[in-house]
N, C-alpha and C positions, 0 to 999 in steps of 0.2 A: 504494500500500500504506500503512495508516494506523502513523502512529507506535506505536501499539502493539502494531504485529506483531514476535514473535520471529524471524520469517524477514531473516537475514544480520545478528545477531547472533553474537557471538563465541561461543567453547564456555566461558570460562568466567564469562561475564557470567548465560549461560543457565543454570549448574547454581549460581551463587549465588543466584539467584533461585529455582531451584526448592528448594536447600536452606533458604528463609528463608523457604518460602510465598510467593513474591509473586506467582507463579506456579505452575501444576499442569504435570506432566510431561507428562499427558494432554493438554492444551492446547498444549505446545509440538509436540510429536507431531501432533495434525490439522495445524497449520498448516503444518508440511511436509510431510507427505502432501498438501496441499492444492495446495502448490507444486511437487508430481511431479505432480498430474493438469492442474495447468497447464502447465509445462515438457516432460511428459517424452516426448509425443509428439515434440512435432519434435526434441528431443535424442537421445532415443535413448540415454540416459546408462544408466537402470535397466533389465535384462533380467529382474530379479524385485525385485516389491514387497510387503515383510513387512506388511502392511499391520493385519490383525489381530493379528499375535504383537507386533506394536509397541505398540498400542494395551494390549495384556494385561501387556508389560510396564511400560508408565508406568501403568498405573493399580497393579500392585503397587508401585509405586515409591512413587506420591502415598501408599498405604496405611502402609507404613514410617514416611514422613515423619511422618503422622498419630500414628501408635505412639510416637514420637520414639527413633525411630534412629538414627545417625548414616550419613549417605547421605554417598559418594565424589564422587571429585574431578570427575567427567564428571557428576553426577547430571541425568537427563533429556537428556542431551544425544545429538540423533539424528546417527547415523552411519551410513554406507553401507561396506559393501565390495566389494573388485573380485572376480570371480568366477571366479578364479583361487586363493583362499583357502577353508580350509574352513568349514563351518558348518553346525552341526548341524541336520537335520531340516529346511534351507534348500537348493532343488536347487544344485547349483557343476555348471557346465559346463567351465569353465576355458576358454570360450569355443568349444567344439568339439562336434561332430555324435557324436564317437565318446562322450561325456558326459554326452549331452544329458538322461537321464535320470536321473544321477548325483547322488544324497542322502545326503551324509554322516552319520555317527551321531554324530559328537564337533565341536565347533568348534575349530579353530585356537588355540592357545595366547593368541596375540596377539588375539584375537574376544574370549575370553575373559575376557582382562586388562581390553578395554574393557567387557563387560558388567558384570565386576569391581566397575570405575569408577562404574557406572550410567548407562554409555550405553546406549543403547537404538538398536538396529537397525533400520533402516526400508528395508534392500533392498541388492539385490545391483547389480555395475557392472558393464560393457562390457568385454570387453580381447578383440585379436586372442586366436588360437585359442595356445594354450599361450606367449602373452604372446607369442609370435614376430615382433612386429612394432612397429616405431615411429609407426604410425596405428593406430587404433582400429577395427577392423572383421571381419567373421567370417559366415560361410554360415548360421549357427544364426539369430543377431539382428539382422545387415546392419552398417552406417554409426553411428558416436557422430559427433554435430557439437558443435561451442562453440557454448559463450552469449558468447563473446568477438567483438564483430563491428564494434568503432571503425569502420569504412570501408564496412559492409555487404555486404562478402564473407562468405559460412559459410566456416569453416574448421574445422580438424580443431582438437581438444586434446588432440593430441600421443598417446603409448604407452608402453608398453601398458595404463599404467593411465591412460588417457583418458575412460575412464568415470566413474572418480572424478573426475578433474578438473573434468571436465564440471559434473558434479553439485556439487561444492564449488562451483564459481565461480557456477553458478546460483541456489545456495541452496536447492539439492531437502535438503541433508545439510551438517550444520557440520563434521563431521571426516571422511574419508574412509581406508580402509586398502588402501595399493597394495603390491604384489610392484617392486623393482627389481633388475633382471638387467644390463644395460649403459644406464641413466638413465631406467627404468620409471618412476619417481616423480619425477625433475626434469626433463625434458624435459616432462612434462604443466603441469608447477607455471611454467615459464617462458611455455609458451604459452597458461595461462591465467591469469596474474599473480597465480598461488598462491606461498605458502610450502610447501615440502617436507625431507624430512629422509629421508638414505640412512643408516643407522646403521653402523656400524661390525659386521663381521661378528662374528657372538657374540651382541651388543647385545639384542636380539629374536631369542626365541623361533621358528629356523624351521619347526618343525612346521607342517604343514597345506598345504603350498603345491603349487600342479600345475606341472610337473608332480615327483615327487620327491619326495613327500609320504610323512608317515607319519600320526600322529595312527591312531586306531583301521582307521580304514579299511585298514590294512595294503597300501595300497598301496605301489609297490618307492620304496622309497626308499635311492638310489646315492649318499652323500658321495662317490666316485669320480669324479661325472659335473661338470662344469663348475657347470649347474645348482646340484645339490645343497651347491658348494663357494662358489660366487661370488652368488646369487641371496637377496635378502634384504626385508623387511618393512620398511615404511617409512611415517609417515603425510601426508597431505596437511590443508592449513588453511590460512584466509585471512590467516591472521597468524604473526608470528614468535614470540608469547607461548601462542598454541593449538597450537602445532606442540611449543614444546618441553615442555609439559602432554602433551600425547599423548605424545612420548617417552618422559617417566618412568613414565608408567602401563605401556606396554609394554616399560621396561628389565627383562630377566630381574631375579628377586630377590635371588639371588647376588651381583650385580655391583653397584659402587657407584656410585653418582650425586652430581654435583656439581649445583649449581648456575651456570646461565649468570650470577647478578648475581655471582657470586662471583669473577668474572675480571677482570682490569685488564687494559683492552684495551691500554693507553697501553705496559705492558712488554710486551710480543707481538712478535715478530719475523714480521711480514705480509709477503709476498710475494705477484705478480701476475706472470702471462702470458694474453695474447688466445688461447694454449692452439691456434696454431694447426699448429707442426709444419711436416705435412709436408700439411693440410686448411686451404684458405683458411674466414677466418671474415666475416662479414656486418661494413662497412663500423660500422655503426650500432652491434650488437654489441662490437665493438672500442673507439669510443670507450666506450661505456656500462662495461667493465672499466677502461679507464683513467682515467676519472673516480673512480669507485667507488679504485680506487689511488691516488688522488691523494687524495682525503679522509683515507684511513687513512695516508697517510704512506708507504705501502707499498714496499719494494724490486723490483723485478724480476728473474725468476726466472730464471737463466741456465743451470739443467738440464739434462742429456740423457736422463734417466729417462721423463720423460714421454711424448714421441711415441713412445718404444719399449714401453711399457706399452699403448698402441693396439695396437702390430703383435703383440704378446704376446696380448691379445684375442682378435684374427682368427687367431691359430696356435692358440692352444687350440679358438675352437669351429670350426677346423675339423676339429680331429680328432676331437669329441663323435660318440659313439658311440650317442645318445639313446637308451638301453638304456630310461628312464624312461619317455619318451612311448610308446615300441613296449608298455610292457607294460600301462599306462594301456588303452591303445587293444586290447587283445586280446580276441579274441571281437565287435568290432564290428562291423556289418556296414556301415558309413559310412565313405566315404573321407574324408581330412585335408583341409582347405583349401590353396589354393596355395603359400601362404608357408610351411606345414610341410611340403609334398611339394618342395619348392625347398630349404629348408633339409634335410631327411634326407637329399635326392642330393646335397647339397655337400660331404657328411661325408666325409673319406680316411680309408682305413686307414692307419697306420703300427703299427710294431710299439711294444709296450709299453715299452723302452727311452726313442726317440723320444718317449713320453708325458710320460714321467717326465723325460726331460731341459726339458721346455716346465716342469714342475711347479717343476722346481729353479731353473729360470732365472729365474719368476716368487721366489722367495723369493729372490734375489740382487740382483731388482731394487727390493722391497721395504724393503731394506735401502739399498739406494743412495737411493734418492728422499726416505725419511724424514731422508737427510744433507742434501739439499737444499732441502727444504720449508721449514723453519723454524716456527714454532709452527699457521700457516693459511697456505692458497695461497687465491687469488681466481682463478679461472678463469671464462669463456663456458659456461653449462649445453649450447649448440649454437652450430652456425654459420652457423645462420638461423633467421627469425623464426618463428611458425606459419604453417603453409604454408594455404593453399586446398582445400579437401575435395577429394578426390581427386588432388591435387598427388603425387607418390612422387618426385620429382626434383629436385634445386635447382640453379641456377647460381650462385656465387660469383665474383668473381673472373677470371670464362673458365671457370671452371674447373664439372664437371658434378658432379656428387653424390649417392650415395642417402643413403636417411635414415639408413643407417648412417654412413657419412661423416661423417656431419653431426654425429653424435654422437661423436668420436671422443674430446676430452676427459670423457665421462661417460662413454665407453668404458675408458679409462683409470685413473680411480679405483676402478668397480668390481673389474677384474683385481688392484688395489693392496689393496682390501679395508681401504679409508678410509673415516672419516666422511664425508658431505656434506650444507652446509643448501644449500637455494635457496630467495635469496629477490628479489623485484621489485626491482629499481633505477630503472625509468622506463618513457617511453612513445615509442617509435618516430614518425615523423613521420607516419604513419597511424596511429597510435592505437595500435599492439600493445605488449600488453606483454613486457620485457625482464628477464631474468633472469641473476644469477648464481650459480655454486656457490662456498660457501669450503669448503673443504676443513680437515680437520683432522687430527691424528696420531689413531694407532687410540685408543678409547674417550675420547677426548677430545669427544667429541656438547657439550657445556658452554662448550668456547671456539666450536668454529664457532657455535651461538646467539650466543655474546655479540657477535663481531665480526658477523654480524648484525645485531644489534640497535643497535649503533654506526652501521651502513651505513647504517640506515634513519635513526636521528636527525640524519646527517650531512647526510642529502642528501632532508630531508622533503621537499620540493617536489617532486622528482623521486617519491618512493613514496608520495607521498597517491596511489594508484592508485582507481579507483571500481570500488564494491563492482557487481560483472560482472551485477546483475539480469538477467533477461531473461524478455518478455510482458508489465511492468507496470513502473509506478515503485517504486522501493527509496530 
């Protein structure tokens, strides 16, 4: 690929150039399109490609510039979203046969915010069938595999927003917009040595999201339902400076925003755990947090909040009542995929008491943990690497694991309804890359960047990661 290609350039190197003229939005637009008709066969990243409305919005774009307008912080810059999100006039499946035909009239708040910006969309992403899965795959569009493949294994990158990952790490899309429910958007960001960001619930806008959505489409949308309460908007990028760019564009306008250079990492009170409880974690993983600890000075975090914030997890969804998806799905004549007819029959009844005591216990725990934390935790995004396509099982330890297992400290921050960045720390002795989360107190999104962005100056050698090309040279 010649030096002058914009493909696996950053987002905001891209929209200074297009705000300065040096570049046309049009022009950066074919060349990723160019790199989804190269990639996206054997990826399997994009299930719909905006291909012309992309094109019609950078050329209204370049036309602006021309006018002399003043164009936003994303200006030109192509993004993808997972297809679990809404978007107007763009079909959303949410990954599902009961969907499949399913075109929304409004876009998602957060779509919005980016077109806002002057992103510009260039297609839709991969996720299991109503995000229910920690691999990427569904009866509508089949298999997402990585462009991550150090050892020449295909592997998976990761769920449920693994389509974006995919795509991000390829370079089909500079910014990517994933849903995370229990590590939707850091599980993908670790196995494909992206930067990710779980915001703090509130933080973004969640209208528009399957299932639970509202946005014009009036479909049911349950604050009641797990989902509705714990499931959130989150973006993906190849870096910790485009990730927290994406942030602020999508922080509601309400809420105030800091910036990450504004923080002095040096007064922080950091703490670390291998986050492993009562789930062994990957040998290699483990060190890669205690190095990362050892940089920042970090304390060690001697909690009991934590592993029980997992088992709080698993007690909530299994009493979900997925009132949302059943009504999503009404009048279909298409049955669910596996994972959501496994997941509906796991559900118990209990009585509503019973609900509400899970409800209270989670906000009793919330309160204990933020006693422990201290200003960031450093934890394991999982407790293994990316697996092998079609892998659904891990061994750690002796010990057997599904993918939910595996995720049990990103199980536990979701339930907690904390911030989380992820970002690369290094590269496994086959090549994979390694990830972690810091954690932060609620709407604090501005210290986890910074300590971040500390991680990475600390320990360059370890996160000069290579940009995940894949098909050609980058």
């Amino acid at each position: 690929m010649s030096r002058e290609s914009w493909v696996g350039r950053d987002a905001r190197s891209i929209a200074e150039a297009v705000r300065s003229g040096q570049v046309s939005a049009r022009t950066v637009v074919e060349e990723h399109l160019a790199r989804v008709d190269e990639c996206n066969v054997e990826l399997n990243a994009l299930v719909t490609v905006c291909a012309e409305e992309a094109r019609t919005a950078a050329d209204a774009l370049d036309e602006r510039r021309l006018l002399g307008e003043t164009l936003g912080p994303l200006a030109g810059v192509p993004f993808t979203v997972k297809d679990l999100i809404a978007t107007a006039g763009v079909r959303t499946t949410a990954g599902s046969r009961t969907l499949a035909d399913n075109v929304p009239a409004v876009d998602a708040p957060a779509v919005a915010a980016f077109k806002a910006a002057g992103a510009i969309l260039i297609g839709k992403t991969n996720t299991p069938e109503f995000g229910a899965c920690g691999l990427t795959r569904n009866e509508l569009f089949g298999t997402t595999a990585s462009p991550v493949r150090p050892d020449g294994v295909v592997r998976s990158p990761g769920g449920s927003s693994g389509g974006e990952s995919a795509s991000v790490a390829a370079g089909m899309s500079v910014l990517g917009l994933g849903t995370d429910f229990g590590g939707s958007v850091r599980w993908p960001a670790h196995c494909t040595g992206l930067t990710s960001v779980r915001p703090t619930l509130g933080r973004v806008d969640p209208e528009g999201q399957y299932p639970g959505v509202l946005s014009d489409g009036r479909v049911l949308a349950n604050p009641a339902t797990m989902h509705g309460t714990i499931q959130t908007i989150g973006p993906l990028a190849r870096n910790r400076g485009d990730a927290a760019l994406a942030l602020r564009v999508l922080s509601m306008p309400h809420l105030s925003w800091s910036e990450p250079d504004s923080v002095d990492v040096d007064d922080l009170d950091i703490r670390w755990a291998t986050g492993e409880g009562t789930i062994p974690v990957d040998e290699e993983i483990r060190s890669a947090v205690r190095t990362v600890a050892i940089s920042l000075d970090a304390s060690e975090y001697d909690g009991l909040a934590l592993p029980r914030a997992n088992a709080l997890f698993g007690a909530l969804r299994s009493v979900e009542t997925h009132a949302d998806i059943y009504s999503l799905a009404a009048g279909s004549a298409h049955a669910f995929d596996a994972d959501i007819t496994a997941m509906l029959a796991a559900g118990r009844d209990r009585s509503s008491a019973e609900v509400e005591a899970l409800w209270a216990d989670r906000a009793v725990l919330i309160s204990e943990f933020l006693g422990e934390m201290g200003d960031a935790l450093i934890l394991p995004v999982a407790s293994v690497l990316a697996p092998p396509l079609g892998v659904e099982s891990f061994e750690v330890d002796g010990r057997k694991l599904t993918w939910m297992d595996a995720l049990a400290s990103c199980r536990a921050i979701s339930v907690l309804g904390l911030p989380s960045v992820v970002v690369p720390v290094g590269l496994s002795r086959n090549g994979l890359p390694i990830g972690v989360q810091v954690v932060a107190r609620p709407f604090r999104e501005h210290v986890a960047l910074s300590v971040a962005a500390r991680i990475t100056s600390k320990a360059q050698a370890l996160v000069s990661l290579p940009f995940f090309g894949f098909g050609c040279e980058t």
